[in-house]
PDB file of N, CA, C and O in Angstrom:
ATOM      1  N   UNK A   1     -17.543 -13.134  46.730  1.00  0.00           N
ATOM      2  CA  UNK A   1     -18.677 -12.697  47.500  1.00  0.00           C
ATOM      3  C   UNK A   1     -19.257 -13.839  48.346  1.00  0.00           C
ATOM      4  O   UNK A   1     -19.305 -13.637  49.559  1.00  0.00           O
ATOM      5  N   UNK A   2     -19.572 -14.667  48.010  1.00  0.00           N
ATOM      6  CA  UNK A   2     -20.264 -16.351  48.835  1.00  0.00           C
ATOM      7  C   UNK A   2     -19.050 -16.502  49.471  1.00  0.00           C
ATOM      8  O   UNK A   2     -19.295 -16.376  50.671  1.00  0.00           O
ATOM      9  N   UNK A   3     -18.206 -16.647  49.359  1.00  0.00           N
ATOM     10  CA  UNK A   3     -16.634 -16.822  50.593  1.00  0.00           C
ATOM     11  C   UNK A   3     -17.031 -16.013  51.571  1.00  0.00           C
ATOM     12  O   UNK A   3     -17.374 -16.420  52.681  1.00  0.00           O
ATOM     13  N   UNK A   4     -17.010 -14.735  51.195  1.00  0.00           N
ATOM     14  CA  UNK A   4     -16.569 -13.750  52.033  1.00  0.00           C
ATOM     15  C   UNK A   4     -17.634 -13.909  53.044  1.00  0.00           C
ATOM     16  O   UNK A   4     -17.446 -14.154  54.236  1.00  0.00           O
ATOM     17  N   UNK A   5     -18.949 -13.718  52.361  1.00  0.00           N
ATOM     18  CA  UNK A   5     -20.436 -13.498  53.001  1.00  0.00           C
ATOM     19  C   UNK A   5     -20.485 -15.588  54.104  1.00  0.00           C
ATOM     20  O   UNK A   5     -21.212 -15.867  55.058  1.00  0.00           O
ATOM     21  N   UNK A   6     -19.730 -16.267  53.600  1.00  0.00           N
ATOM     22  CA  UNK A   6     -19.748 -16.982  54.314  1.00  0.00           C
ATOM     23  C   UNK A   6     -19.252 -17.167  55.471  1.00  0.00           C
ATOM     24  O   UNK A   6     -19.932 -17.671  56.365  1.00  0.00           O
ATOM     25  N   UNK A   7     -17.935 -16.779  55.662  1.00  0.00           N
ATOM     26  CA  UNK A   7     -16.671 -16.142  56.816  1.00  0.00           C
ATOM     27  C   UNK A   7     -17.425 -15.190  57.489  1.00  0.00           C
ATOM     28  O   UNK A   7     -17.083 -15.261  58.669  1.00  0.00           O
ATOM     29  N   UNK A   8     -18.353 -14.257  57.334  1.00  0.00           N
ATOM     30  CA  UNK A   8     -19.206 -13.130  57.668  1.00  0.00           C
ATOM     31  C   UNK A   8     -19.806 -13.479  58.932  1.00  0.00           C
ATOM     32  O   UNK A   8     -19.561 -13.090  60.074  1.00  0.00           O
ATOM     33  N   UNK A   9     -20.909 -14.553  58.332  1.00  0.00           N
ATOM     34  CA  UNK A   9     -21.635 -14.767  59.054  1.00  0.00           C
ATOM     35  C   UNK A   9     -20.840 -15.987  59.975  1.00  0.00           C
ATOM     36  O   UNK A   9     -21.528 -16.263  60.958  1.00  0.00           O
ATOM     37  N   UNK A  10     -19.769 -16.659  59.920  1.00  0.00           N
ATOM     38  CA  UNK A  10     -19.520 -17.488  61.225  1.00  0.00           C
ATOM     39  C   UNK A  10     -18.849 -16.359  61.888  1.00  0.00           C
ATOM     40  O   UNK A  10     -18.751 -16.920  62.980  1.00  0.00           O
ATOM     41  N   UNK A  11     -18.254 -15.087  62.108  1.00  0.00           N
ATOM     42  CA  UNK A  11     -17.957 -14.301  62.243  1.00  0.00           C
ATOM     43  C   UNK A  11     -18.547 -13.573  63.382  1.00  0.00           C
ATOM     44  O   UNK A  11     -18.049 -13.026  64.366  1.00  0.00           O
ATOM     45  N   UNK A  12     -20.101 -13.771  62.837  1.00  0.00           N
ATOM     46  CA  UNK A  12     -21.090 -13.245  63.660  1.00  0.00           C
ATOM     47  C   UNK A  12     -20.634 -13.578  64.527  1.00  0.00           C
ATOM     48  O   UNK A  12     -19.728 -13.147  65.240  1.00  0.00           O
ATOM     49  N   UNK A  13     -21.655 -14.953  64.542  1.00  0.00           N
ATOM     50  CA  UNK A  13     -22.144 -15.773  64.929  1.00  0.00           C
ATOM     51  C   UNK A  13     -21.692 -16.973  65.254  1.00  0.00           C
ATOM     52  O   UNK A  13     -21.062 -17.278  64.241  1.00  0.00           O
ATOM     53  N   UNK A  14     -21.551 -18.238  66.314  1.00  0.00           N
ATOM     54  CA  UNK A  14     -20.848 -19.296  65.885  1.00  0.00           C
ATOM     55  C   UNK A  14     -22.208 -20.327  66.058  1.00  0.00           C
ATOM     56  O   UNK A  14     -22.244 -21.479  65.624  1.00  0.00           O
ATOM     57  N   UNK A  15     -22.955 -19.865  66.555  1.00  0.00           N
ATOM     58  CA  UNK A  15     -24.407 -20.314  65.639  1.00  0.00           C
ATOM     59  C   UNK A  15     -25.341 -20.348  65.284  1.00  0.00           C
ATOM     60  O   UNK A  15     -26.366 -20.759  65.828  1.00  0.00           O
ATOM     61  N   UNK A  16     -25.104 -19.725  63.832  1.00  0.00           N
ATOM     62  CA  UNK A  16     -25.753 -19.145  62.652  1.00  0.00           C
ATOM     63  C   UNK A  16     -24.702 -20.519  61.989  1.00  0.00           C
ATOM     64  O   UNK A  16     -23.519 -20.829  62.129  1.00  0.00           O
ATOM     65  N   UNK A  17     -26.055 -21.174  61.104  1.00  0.00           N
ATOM     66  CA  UNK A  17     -25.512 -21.879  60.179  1.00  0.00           C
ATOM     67  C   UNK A  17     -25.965 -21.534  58.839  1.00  0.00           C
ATOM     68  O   UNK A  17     -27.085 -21.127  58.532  1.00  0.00           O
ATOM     69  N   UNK A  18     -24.678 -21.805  57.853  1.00  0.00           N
ATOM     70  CA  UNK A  18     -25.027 -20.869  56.784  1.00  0.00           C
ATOM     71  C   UNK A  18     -25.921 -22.381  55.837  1.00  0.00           C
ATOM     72  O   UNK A  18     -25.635 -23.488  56.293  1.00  0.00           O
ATOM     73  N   UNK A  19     -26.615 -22.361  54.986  1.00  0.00           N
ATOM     74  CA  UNK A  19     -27.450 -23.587  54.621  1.00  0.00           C
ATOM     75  C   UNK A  19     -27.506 -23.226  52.995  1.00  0.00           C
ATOM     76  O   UNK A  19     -27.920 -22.139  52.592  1.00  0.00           O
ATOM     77  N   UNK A  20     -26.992 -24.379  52.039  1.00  0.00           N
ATOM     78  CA  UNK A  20     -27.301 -23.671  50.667  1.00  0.00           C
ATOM     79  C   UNK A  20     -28.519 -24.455  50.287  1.00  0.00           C
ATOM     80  O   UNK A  20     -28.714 -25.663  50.422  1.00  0.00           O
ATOM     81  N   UNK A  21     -29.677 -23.089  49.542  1.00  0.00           N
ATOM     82  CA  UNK A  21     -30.394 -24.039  48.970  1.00  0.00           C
ATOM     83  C   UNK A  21     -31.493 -24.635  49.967  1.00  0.00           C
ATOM     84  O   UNK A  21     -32.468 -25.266  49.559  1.00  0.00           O
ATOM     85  N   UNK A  22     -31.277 -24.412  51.104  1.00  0.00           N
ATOM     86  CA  UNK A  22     -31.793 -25.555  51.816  1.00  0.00           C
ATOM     87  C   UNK A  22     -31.835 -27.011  51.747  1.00  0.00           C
ATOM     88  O   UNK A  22     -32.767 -27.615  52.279  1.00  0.00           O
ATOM     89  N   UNK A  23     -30.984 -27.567  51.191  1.00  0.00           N
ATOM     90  CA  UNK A  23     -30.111 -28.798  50.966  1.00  0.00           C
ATOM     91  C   UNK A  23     -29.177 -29.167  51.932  1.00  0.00           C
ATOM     92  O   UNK A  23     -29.280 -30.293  52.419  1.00  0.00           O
ATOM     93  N   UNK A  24     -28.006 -28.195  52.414  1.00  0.00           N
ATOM     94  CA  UNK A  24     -26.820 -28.796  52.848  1.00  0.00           C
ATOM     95  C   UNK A  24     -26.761 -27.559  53.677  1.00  0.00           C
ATOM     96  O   UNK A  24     -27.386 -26.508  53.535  1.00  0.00           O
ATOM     97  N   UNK A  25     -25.620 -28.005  54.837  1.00  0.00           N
ATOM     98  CA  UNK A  25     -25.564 -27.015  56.004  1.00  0.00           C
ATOM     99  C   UNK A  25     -23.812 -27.117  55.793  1.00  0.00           C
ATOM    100  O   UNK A  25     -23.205 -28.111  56.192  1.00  0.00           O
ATOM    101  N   UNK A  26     -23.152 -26.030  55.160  1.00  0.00           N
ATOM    102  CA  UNK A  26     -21.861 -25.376  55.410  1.00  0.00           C
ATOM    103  C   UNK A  26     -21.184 -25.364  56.774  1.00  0.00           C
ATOM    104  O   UNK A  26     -21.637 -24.840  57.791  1.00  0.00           O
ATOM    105  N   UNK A  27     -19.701 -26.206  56.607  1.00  0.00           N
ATOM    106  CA  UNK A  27     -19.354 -26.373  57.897  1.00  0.00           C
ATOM    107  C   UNK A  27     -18.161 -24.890  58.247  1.00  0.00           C
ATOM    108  O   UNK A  27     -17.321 -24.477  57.447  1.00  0.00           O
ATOM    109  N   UNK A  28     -18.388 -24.414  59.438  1.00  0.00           N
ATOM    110  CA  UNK A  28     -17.524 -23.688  60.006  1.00  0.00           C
ATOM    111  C   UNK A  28     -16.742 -23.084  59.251  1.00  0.00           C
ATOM    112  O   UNK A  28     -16.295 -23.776  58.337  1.00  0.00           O
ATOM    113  N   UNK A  29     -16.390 -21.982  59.296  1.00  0.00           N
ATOM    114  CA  UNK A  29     -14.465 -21.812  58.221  1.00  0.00           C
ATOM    115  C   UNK A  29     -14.164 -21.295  59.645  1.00  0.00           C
ATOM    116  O   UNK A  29     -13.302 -22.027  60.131  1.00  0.00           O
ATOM    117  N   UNK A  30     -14.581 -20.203  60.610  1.00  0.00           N
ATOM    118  CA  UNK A  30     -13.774 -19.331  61.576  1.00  0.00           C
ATOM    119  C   UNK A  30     -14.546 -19.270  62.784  1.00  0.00           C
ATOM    120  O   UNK A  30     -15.687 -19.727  62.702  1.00  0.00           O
ATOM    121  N   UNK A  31     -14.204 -18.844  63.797  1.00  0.00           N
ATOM    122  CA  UNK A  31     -14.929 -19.068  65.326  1.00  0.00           C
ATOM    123  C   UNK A  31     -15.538 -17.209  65.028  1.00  0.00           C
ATOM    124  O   UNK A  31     -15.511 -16.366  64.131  1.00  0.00           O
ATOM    125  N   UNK A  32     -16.114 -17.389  66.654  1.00  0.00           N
ATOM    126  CA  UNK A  32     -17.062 -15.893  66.575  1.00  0.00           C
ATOM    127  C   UNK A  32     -15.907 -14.878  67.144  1.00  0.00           C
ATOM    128  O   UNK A  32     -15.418 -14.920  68.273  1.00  0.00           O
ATOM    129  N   UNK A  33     -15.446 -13.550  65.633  1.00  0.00           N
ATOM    130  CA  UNK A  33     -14.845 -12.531  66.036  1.00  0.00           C
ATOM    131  C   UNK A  33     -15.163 -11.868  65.658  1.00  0.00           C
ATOM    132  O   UNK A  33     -15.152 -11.778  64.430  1.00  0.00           O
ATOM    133  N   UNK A  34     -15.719 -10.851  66.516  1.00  0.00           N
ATOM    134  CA  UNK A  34     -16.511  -9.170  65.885  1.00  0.00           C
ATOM    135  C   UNK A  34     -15.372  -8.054  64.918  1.00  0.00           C
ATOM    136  O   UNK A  34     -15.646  -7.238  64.038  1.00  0.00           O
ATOM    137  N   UNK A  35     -14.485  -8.315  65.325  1.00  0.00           N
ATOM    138  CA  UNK A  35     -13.495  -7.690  64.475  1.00  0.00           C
ATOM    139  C   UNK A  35     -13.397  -7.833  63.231  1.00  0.00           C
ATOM    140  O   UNK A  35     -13.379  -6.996  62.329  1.00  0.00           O
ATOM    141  N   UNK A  36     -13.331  -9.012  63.222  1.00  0.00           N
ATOM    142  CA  UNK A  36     -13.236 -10.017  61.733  1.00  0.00           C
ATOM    143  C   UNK A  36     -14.574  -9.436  61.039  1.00  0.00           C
ATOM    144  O   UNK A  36     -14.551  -8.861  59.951  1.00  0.00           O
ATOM    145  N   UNK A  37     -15.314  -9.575  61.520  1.00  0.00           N
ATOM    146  CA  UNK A  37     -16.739  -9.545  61.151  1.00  0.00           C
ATOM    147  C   UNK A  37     -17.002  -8.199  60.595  1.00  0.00           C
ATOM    148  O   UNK A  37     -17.607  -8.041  59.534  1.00  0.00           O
ATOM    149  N   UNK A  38     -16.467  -7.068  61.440  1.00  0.00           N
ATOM    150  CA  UNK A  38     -16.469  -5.949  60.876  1.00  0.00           C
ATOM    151  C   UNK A  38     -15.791  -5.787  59.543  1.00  0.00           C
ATOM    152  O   UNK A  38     -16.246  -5.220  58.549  1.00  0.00           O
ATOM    153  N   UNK A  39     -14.460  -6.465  59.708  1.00  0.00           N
ATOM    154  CA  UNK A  39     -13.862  -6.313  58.257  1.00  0.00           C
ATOM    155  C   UNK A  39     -14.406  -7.381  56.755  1.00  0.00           C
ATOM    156  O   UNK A  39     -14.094  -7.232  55.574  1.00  0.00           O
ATOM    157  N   UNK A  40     -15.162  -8.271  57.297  1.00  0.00           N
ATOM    158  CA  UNK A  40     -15.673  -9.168  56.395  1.00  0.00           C
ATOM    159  C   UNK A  40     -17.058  -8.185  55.862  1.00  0.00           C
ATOM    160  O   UNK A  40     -17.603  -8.323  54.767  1.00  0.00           O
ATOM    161  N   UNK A  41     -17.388  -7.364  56.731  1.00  0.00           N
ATOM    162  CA  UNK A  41     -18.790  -7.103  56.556  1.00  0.00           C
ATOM    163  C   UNK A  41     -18.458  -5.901  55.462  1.00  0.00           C
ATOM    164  O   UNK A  41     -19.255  -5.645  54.559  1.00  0.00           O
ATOM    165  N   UNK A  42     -17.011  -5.078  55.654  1.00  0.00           N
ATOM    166  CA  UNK A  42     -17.265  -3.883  54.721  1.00  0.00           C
ATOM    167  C   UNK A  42     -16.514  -4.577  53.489  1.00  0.00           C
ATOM    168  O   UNK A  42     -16.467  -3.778  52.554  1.00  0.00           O
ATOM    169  N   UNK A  43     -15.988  -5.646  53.220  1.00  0.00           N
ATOM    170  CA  UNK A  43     -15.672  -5.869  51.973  1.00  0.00           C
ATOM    171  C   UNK A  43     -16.281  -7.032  50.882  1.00  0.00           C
ATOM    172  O   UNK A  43     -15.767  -7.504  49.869  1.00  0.00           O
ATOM    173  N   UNK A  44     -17.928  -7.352  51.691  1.00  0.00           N
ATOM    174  CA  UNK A  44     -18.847  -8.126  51.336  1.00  0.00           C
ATOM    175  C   UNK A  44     -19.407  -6.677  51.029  1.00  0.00           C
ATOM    176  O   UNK A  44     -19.693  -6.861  49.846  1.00  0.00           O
ATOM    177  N   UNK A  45     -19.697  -5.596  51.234  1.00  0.00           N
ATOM    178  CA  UNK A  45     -20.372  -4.393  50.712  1.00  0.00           C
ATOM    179  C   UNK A  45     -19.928  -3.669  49.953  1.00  0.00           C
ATOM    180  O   UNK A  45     -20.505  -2.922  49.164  1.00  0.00           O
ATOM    181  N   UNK A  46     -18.734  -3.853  50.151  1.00  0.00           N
ATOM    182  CA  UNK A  46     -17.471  -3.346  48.864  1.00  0.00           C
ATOM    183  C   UNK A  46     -17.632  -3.895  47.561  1.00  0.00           C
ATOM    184  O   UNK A  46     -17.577  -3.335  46.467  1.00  0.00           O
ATOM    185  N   UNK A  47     -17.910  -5.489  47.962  1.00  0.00           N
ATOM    186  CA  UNK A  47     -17.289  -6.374  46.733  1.00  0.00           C
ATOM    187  C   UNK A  47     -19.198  -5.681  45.662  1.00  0.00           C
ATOM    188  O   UNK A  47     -19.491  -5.262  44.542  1.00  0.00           O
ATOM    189  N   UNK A  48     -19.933  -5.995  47.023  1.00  0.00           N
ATOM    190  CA  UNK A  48     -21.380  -5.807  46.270  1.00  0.00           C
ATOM    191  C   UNK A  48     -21.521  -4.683  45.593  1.00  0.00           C
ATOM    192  O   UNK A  48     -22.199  -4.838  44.577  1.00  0.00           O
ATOM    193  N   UNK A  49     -21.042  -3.346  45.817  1.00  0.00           N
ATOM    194  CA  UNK A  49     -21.125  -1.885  44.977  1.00  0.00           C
ATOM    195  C   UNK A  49     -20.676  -2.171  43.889  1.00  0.00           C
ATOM    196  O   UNK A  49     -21.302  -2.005  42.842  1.00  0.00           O
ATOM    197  N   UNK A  50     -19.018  -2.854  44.004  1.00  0.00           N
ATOM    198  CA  UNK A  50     -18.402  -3.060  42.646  1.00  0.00           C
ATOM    199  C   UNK A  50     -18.776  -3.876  41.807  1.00  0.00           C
ATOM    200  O   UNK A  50     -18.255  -3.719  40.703  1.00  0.00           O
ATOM    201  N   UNK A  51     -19.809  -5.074  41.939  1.00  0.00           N
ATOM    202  CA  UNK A  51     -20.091  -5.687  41.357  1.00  0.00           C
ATOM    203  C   UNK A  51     -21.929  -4.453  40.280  1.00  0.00           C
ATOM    204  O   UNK A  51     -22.326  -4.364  39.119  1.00  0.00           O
ATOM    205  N   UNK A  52     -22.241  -4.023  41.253  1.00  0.00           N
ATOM    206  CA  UNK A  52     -22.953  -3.483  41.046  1.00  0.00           C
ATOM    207  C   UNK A  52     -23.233  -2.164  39.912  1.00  0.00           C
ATOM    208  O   UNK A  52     -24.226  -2.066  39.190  1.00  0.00           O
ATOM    209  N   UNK A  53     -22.012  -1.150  39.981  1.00  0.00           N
ATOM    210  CA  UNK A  53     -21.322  -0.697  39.272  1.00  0.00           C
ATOM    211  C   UNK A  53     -20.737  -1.616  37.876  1.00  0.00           C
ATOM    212  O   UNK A  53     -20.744  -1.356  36.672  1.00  0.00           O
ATOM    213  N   UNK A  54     -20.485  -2.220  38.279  1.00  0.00           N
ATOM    214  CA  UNK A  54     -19.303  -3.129  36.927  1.00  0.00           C
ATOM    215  C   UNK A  54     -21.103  -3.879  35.891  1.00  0.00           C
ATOM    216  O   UNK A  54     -20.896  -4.300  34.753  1.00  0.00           O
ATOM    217  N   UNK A  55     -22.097  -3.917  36.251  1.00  0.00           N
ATOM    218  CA  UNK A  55     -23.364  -4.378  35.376  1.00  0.00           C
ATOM    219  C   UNK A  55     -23.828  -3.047  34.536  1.00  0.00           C
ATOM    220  O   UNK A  55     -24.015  -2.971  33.322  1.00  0.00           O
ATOM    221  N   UNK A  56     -23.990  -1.780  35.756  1.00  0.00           N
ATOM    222  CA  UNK A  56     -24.383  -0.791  35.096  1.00  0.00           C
ATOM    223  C   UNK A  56     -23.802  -0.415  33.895  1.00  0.00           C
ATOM    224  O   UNK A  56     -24.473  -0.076  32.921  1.00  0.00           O
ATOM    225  N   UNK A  57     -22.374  -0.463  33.914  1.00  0.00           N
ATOM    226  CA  UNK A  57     -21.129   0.245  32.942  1.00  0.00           C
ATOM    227  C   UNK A  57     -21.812  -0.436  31.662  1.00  0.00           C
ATOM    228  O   UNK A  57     -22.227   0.112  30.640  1.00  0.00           O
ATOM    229  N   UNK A  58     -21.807  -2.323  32.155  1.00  0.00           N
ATOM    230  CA  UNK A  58     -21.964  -2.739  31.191  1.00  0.00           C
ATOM    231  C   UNK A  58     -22.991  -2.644  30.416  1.00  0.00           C
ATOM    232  O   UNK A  58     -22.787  -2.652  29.202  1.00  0.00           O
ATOM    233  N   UNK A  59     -24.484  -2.519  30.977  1.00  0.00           N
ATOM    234  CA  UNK A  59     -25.785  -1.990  30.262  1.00  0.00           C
ATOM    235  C   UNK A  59     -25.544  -0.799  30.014  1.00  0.00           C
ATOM    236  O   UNK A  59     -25.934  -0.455  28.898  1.00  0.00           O
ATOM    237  N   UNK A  60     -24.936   0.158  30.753  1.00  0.00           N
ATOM    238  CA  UNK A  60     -24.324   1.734  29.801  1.00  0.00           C
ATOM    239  C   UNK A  60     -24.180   1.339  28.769  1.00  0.00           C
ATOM    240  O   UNK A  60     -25.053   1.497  27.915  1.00  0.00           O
ATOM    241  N   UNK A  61     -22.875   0.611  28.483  1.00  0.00           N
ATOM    242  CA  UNK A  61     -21.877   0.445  27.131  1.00  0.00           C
ATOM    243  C   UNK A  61     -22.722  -0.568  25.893  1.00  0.00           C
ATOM    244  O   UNK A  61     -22.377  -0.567  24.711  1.00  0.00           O
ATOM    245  N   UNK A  62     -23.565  -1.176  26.295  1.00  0.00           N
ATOM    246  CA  UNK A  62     -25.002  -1.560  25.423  1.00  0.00           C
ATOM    247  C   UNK A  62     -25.826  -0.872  24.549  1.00  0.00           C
ATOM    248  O   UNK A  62     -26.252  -1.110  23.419  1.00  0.00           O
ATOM    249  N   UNK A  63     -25.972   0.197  25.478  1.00  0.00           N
ATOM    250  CA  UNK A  63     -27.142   1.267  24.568  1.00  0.00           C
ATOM    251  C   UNK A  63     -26.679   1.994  24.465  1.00  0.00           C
ATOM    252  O   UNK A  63     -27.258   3.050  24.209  1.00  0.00           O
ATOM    253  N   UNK A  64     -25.287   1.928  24.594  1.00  0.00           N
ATOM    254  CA  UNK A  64     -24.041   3.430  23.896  1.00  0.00           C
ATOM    255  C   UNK A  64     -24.069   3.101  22.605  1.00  0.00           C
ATOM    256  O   UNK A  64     -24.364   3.851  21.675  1.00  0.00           O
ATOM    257  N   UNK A  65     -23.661   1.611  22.532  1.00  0.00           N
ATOM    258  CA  UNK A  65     -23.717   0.806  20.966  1.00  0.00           C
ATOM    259  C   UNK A  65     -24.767   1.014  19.975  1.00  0.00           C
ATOM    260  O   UNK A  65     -24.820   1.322  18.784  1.00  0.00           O
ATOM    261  N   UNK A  66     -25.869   0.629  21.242  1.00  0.00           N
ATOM    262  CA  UNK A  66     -27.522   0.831  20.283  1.00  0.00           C
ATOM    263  C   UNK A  66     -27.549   2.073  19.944  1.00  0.00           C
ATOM    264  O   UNK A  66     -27.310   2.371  18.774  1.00  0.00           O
ATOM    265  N   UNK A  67     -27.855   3.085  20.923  1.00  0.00           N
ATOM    266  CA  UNK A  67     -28.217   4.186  20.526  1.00  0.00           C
ATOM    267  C   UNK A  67     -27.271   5.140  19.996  1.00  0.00           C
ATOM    268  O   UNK A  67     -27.873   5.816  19.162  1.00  0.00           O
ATOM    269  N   UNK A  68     -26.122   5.489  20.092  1.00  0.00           N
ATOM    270  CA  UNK A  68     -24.835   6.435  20.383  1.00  0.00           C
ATOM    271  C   UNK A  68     -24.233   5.860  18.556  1.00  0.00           C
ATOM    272  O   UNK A  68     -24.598   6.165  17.421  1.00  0.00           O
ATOM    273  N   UNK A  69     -23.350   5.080  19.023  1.00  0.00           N
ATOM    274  CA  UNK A  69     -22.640   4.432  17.938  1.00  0.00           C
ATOM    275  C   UNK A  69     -23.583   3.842  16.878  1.00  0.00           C
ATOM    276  O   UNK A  69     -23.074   3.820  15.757  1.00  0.00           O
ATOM    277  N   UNK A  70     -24.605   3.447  16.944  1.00  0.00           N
ATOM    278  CA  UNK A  70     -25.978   2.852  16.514  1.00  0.00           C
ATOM    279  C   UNK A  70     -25.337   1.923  15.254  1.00  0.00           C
ATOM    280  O   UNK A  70     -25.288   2.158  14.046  1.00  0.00           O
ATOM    281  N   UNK A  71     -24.694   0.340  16.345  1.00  0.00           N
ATOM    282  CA  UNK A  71     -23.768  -0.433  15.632  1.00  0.00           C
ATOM    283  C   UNK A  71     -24.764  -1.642  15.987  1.00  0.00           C
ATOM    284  O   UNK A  71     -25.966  -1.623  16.255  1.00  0.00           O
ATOM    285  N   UNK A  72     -23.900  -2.638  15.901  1.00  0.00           N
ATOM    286  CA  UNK A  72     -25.224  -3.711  15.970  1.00  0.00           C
ATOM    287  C   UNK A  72     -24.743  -4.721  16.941  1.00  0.00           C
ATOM    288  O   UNK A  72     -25.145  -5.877  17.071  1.00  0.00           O
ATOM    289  N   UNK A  73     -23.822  -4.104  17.599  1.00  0.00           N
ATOM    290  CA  UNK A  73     -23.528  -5.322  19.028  1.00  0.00           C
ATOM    291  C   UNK A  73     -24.369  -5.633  19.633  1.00  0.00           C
ATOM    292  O   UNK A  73     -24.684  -6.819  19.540  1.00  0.00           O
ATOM    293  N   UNK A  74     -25.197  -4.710  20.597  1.00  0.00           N
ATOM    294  CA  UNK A  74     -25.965  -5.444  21.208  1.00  0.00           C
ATOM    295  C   UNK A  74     -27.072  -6.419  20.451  1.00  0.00           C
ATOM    296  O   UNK A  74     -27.425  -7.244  21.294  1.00  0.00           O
ATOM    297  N   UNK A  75     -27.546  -6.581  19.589  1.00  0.00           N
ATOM    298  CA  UNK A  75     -28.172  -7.063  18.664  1.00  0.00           C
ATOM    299  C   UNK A  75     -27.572  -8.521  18.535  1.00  0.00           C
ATOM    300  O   UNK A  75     -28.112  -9.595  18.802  1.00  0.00           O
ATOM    301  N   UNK A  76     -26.079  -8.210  17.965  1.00  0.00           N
ATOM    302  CA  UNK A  76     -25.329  -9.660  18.104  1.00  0.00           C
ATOM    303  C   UNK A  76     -25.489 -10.564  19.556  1.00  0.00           C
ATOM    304  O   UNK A  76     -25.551 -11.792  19.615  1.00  0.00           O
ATOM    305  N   UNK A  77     -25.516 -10.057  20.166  1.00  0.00           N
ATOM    306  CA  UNK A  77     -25.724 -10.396  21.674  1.00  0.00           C
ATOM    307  C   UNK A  77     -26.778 -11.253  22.057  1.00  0.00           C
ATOM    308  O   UNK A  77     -26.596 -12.163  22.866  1.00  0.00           O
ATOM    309  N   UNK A  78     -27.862 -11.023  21.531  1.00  0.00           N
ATOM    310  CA  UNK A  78     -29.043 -11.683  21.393  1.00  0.00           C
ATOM    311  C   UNK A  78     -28.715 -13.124  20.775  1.00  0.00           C
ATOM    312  O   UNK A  78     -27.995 -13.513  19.855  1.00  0.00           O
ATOM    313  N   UNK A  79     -30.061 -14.093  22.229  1.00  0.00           N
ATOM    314  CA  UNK A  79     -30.076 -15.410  20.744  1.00  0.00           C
ATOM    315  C   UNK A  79     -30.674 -15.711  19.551  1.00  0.00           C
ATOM    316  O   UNK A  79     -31.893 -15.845  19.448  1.00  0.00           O
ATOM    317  N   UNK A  80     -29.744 -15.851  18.452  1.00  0.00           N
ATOM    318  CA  UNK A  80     -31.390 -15.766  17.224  1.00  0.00           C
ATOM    319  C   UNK A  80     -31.974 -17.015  17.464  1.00  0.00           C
ATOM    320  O   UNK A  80     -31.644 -17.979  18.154  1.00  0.00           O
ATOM    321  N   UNK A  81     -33.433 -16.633  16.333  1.00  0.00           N
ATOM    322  CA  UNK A  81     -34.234 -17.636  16.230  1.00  0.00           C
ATOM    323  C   UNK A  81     -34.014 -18.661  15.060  1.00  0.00           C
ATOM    324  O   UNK A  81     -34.315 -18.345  13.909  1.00  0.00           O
ATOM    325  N   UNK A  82     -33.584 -19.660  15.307  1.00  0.00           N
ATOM    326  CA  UNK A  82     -32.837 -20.762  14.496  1.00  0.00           C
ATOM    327  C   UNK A  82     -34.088 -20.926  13.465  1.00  0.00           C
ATOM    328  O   UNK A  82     -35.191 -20.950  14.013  1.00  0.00           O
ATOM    329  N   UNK A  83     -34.066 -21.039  12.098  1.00  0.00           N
ATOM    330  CA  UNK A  83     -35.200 -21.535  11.119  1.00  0.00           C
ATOM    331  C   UNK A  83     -34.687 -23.258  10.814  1.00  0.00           C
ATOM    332  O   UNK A  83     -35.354 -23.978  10.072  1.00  0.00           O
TER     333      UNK A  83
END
């Protein structure tokens, strides 16, 4: 996703500088192609659904445990409190 979304925006733009942090200014990867850009742009939105999806499943499959199976994973999951 930070690759992609980085290629994105020189893509745009050739200047738009991408800046992390506000620390450091990322040099160049590609010159300005709208084409590119189009295809960078739907698989920076791609990558983001799937990532998005792939958290839900996982908080699904959490309180499937808790509540459903009513096992004690998510529980294990937790940090204990050290005595």
């Amino acid at each position: 996703m930070p690759i992609v979304g980085w290629a994105m925006t020189n893509a745009f733009s050739a200047g738009l500088q991408v800046k992390v942090f506000g620390l450091s200014t990322l040099p160049h990867l590609i010159g300005e192609d709208k084409a590119l850009f189009s295809i960078l742009q739907k698989m920076h939105k791609a990558g983001g659904i799937a990532m998005a999806v792939l958290v839900i499943l996982h908080v699904a499959g959490a309180l499937m445990h808790t509540f459903v199976k009513r096992d004690t994973v998510l529980w294990r999951m937790l940090p204990r409190k050290w005595d």
